[in-house]
N, C-alpha and C positions, 0 to 999 in steps of 0.2 A: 304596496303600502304595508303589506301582512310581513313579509320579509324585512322590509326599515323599521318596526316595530321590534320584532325579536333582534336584530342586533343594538336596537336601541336598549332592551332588556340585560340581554348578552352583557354590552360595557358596564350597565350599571352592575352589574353584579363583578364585574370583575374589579370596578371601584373599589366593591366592600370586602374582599375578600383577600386577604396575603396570597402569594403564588411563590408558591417551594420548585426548585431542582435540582436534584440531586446527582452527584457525580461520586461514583464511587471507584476506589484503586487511586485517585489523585495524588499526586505528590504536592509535596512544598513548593516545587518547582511553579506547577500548575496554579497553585494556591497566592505566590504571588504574580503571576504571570496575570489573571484575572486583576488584582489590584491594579495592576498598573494599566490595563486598559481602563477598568472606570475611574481611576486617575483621582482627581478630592472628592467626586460627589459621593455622598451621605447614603445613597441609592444605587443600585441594590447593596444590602447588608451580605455581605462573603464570612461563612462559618469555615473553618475547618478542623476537625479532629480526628486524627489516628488513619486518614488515606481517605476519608469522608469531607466532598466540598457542599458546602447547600447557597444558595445563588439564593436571596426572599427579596421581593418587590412588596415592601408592606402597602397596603388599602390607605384609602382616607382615613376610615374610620383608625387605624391602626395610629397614623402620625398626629392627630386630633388625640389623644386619649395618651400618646406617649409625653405632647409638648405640653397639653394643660397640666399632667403630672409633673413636671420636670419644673412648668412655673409654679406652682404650689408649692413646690417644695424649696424650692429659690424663695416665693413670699417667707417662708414659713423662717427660712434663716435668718432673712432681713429683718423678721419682727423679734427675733432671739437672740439680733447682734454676732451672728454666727457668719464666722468668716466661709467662703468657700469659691470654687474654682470650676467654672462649668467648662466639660470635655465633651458634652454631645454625644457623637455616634467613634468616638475616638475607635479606632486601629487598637487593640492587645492583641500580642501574637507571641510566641514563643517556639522557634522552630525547634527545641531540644526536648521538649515533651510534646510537640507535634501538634499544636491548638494554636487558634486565635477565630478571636468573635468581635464583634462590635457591638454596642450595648445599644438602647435608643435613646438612654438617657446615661448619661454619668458625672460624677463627681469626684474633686478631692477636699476634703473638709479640714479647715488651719489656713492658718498665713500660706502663703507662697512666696518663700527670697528665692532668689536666682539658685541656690544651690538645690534646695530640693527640688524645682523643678527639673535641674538636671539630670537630677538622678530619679527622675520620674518613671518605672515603669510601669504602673497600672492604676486605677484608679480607687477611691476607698467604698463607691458606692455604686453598682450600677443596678440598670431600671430596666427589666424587659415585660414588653406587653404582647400576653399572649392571645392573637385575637381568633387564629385559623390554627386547628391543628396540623400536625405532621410533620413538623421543623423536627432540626434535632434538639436534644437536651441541652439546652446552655449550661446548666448547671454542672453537667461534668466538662464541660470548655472552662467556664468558670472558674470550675476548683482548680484544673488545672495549669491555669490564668493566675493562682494566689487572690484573687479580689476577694476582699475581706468580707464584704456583705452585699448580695442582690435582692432585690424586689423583684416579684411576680406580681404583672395583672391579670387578673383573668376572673371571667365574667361579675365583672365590681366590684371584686377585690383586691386587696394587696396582700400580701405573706411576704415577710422577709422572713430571708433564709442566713446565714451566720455561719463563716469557716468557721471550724475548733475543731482539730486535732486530724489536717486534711481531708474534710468530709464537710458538709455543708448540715445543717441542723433547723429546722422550722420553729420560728421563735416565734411567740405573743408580740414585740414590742422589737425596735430596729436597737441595736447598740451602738452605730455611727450616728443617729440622729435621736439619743436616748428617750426624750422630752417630746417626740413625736406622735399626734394620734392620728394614726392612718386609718381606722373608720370616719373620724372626723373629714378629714382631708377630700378619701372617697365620695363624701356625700356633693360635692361641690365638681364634681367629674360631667354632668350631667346639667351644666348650664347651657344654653347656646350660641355662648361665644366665650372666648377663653378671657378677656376683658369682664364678664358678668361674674365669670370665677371666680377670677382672680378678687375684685371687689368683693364679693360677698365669703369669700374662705377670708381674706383679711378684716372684715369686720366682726367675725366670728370668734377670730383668735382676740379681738378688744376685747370683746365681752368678759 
């Protein structure tokens, strides 16, 4: 019994907790060679940048805290008439500077006609939630990505961050979603269920 107890411990904790592996020397090769074994699922997230592959199996707690953000901020445009285009954990990659990441949340904000989708390569907004240390830096995947603005979560915050002049910049206030208050938002992260949330950040934005 003392042994089916610690592995019952054991899995709970591996529930809560992101699991990193890291390959390093990787090529591009390698980089989509893994893609195409995990084929569309969303899971595990594949980093790679500059010969560095990181393999992350996010937590519960990780995809619960990425999806309530991701519908909050869908409420938040719905209530501001604000057109946008949800991509999820989309694929960015660019094999000529040697990067690609998948975000947990993204966006592209505006109309979408057939042409600019076409000429779609990355998205205007993405969301990483940082819940386990020791991944690599998205933000230099990022920059090197071109994505114009990312969100950081991490412990009950957000910080967005802001390309300008190839380099990323820590802003007060998001400039893809200008009209945004993300301590607001935040405070609605902590209901429990993403429906209690969602209701109560939307009655918040009436007031």
């Amino acid at each position: 019994m003392a042994a089916r107890k610690e592995l019952l411990e054991i899995d709970d904790d591996d529930r809560r907790e992101d699991h990193y592996v890291h390959l390093y020397g990787a090529t591009w090769a390698d980089y989509e060679r893994l893609q195409a074994i995990r084929r569309e699922s969303a899971v595990p997230r594949i980093t790679y940048l500059d010969g560095l592959l990181e393999i992350m199996s996010p937590s519960t707690d990780h995809e619960v805290i990425k999806s309530t953000i991701g519908c909050l901020v869908e409420v938040w445009c719905l209530e501001h008439d604000l057109e946008f285009t949800t991509f999820g954990s989309w694929t960015v990659k660019n094999k000529r500077r040697k990067a690609g990441a998948e975000a947990d949340e993204c966006w592209v904000i505006g109309p979408m006609p057939r042409a600019r989708r076409l000429r779609l390569k990355r998205p205007d907004l993405a969301i990483e939630v940082v819940w386990t240390s020791g991944g690599i830096n998205k933000l230099d995947v990022w920059r090197k990505l071109g994505v114009p603005e990312v969100w950081f979560w991490r412990r009950g915050l957000i910080r967005p961050y802001v390309l300008r002049r190839g380099r990323y910049e820590a802003v007060e206030q998001s400039v893809v979603l200008p009209r945004i208050d993300l301590e607001l938002l935040t405070r609605f992260l902590d209901r429990p269920t993403t429906s209690r949330a969602i209701r109560d950040y939307r009655a918040a934005l009436a007031r």
